[in-house]
Legacy VTK file of the C-alpha trace (Angstrom):
# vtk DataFile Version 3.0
C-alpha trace
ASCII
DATASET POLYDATA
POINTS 223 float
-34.177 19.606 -19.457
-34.626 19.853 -23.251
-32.538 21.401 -25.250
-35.003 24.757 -26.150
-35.837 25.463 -22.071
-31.590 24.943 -22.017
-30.811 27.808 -24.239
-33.595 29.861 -22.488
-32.355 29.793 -19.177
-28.756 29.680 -17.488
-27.757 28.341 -14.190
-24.230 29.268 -12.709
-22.779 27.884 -9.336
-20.563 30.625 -8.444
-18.193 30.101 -5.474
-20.242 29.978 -1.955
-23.507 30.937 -3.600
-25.879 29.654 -6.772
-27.016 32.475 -9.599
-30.025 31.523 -11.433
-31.084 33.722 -15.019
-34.266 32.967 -16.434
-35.527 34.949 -19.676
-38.924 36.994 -19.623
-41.220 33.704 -20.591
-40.777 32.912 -16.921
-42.352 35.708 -15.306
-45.633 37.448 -16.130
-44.423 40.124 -18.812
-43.845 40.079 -22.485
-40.112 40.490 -23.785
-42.082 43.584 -26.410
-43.385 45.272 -23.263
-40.751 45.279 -21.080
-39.237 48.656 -21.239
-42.576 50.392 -21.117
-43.358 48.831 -18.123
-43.620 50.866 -14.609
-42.059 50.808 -11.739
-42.720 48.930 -9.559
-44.403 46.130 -10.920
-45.782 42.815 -9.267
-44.090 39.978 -11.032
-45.198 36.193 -11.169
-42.755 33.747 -11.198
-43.184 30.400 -12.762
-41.819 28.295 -9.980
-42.073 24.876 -11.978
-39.682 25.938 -14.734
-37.609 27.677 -11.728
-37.739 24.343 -9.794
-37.061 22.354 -13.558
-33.692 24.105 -14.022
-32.504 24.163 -10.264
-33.613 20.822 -10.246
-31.489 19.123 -13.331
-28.718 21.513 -12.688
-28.382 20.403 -8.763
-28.692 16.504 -9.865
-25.558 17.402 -12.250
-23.579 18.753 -9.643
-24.006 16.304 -7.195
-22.489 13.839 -10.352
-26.024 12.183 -10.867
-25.945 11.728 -13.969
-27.990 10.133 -17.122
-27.475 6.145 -17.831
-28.849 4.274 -20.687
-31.598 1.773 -19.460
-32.180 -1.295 -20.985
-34.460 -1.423 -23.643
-38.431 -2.533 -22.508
-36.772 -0.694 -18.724
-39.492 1.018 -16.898
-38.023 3.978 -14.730
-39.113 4.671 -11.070
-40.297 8.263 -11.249
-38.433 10.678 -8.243
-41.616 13.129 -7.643
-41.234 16.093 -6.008
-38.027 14.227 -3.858
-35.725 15.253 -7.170
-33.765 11.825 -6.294
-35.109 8.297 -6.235
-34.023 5.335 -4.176
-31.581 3.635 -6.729
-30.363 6.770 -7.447
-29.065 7.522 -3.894
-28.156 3.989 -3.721
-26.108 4.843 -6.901
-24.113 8.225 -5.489
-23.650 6.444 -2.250
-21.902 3.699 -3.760
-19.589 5.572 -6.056
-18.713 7.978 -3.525
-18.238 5.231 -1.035
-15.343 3.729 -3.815
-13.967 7.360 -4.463
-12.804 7.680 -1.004
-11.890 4.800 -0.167
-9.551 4.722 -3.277
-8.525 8.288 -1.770
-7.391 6.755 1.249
-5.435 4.447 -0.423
-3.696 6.610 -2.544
-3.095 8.933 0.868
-1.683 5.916 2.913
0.245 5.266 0.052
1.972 8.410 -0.317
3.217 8.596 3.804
4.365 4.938 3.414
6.439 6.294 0.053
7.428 9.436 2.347
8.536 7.321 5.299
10.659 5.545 2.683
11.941 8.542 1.450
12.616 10.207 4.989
14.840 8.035 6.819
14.858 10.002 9.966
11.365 10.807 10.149
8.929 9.448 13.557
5.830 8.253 13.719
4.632 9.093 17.379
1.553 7.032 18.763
-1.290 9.628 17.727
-0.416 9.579 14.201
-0.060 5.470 14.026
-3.432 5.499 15.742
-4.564 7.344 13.066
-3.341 4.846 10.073
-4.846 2.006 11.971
-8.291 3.991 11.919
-8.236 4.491 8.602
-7.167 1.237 7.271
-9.688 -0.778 9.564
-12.242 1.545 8.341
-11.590 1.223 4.869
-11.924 -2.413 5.272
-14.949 -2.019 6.997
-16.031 0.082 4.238
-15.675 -2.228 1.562
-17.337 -5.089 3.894
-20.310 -3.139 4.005
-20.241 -2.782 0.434
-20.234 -5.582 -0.779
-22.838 -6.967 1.500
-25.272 -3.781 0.324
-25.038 -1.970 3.372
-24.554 1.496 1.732
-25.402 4.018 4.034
-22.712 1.890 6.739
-20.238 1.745 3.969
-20.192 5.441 2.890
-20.144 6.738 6.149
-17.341 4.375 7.337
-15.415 5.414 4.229
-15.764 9.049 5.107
-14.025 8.290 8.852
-11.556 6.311 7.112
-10.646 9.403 4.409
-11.040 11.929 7.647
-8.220 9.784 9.772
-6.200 9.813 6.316
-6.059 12.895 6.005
-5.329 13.725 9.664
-1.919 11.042 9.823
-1.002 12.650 6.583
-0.945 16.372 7.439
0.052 16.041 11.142
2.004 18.434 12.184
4.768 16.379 13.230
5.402 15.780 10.121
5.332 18.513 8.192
8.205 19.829 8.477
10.142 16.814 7.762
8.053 16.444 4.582
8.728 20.514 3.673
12.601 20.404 4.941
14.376 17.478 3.927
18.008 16.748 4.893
19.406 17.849 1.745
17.595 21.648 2.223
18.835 21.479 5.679
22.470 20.911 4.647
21.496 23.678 2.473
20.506 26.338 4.328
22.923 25.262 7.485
26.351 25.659 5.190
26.613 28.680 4.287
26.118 29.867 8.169
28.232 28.066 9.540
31.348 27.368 6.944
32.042 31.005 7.670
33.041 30.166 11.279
34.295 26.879 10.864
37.037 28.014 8.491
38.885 30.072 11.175
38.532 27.666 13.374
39.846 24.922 11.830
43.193 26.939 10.458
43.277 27.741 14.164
43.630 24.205 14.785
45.901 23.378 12.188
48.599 26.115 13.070
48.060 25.343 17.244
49.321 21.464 16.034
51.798 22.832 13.917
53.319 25.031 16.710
52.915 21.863 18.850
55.181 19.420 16.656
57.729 22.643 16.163
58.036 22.806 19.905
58.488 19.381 20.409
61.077 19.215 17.378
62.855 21.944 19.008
62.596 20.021 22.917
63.940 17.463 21.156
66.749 19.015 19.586
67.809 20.816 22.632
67.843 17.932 24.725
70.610 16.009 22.124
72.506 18.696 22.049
73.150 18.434 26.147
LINES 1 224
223 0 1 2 3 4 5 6 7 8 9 10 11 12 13 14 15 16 17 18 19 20 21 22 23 24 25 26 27 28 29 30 31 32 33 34 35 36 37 38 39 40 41 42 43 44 45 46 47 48 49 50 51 52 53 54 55 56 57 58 59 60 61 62 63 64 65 66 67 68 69 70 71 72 73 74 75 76 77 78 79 80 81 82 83 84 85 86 87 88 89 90 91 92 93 94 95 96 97 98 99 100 101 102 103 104 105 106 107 108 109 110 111 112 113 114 115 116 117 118 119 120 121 122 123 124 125 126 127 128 129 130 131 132 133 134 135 136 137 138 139 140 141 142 143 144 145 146 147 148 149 150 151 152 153 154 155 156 157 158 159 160 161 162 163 164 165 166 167 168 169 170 171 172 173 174 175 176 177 178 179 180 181 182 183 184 185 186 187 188 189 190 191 192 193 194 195 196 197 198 199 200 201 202 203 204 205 206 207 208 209 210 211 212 213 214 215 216 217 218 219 220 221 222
């Protein structure tokens, strides 16, 4: 879009739905006459200039964006599609990188909390799922660099999806919310109250012990 139909129109992607504002030029009544207008009133829309704007602003939020060409470059044009081939090939490609560097940085972070965790278990399901994810990855990044896009994206999307899985398993989370040191914590204070008795219980039952036995012993010498 051009920078005049820009500050003419407005497009806002508001959560779960998209809100589209277009001034009076779009439609079939003059800015000057549109008070004294009657109700109701048919109104044309320009669907080109609607289609324009939805267009460019959809293409922006899907992170296609504008490159520089080379000079002399000759540019394939999209037609009524709104995305052309290398363009696809182009979003496909970067999104194919983006998650498999999220699965990375995911695997990463449970192999830093298994570190961290020394009592923590990884049960069978949750291993299965690391060794889905990494082989995926790799397949990901096979595909990739042999031009197999389509392969590569949608192998990096399993590999994210068992990521994720392994790294919010339930089995886990509480070892990752409630470490031993919160434990200790939380456990001390509810139980220190009843130890404490207990133990000085202890301590004067041995006492008494030795004092009997002192006194056995004493009584026996002196027969």
């Amino acid at each position: 879009l051009n920078s005049a139909l820009a500050r003419k129109h407005e497009f806002l992607a508001l959560r779960g739905c998209l809100a589209l504002f277009f001034s009076c030029q779009v439609y079939n009544i003059e800015p000057e006459a549109a008070n004294e207008t009657s109700f109701p009133r048919r109104v044309d829309v320009d669907m080109v200039r609607v289609m324009e704007v939805f267009v460019a602003q959809l293409r922006l939020l899907f992170g296609i964006l504008p490159v520089p060409l080379p000079e002399g470059a000759l540019l394939e044009s999209f037609g009524n599609e709104g995305l052309s081939a290398w363009e696809l090939d182009r979003l496909l490609w970067a999104r194919t990188v983006e998650n498999v560097a999220t699965v990375a940085t995911t695997l990463t972070s449970l192999a830093q909390l298994l570190e961290k965790i020394s009592n923590i278990v990884i049960q069978d399901d949750v291993a299965s799922q690391v060794f889905h994810a990494v082989e995926s990855a790799q397949k990901a990044l096979q595909d990739l660099g042999v031009g197999h896009l389509e392969s590569a994206f949608q192998a990096s999307k399993e590999a994210i999806m068992s990521s994720e899985r392994a790294f919010f398993d339930p089995s886990l989370l509480h070892l990752l919310y409630f470490p031993d040191d919160q434990k200790f914590a939380i456990y001390i204070p509810l139980f220190l109250p009843m130890a404490v008795p207990i133990l000085l219980s202890l301590v004067k039952i041995v006492r008494e012990a030795r004092q009997n036995k002192k006194a056995e012993k004493a009584a026996t010498k002196m027969d």
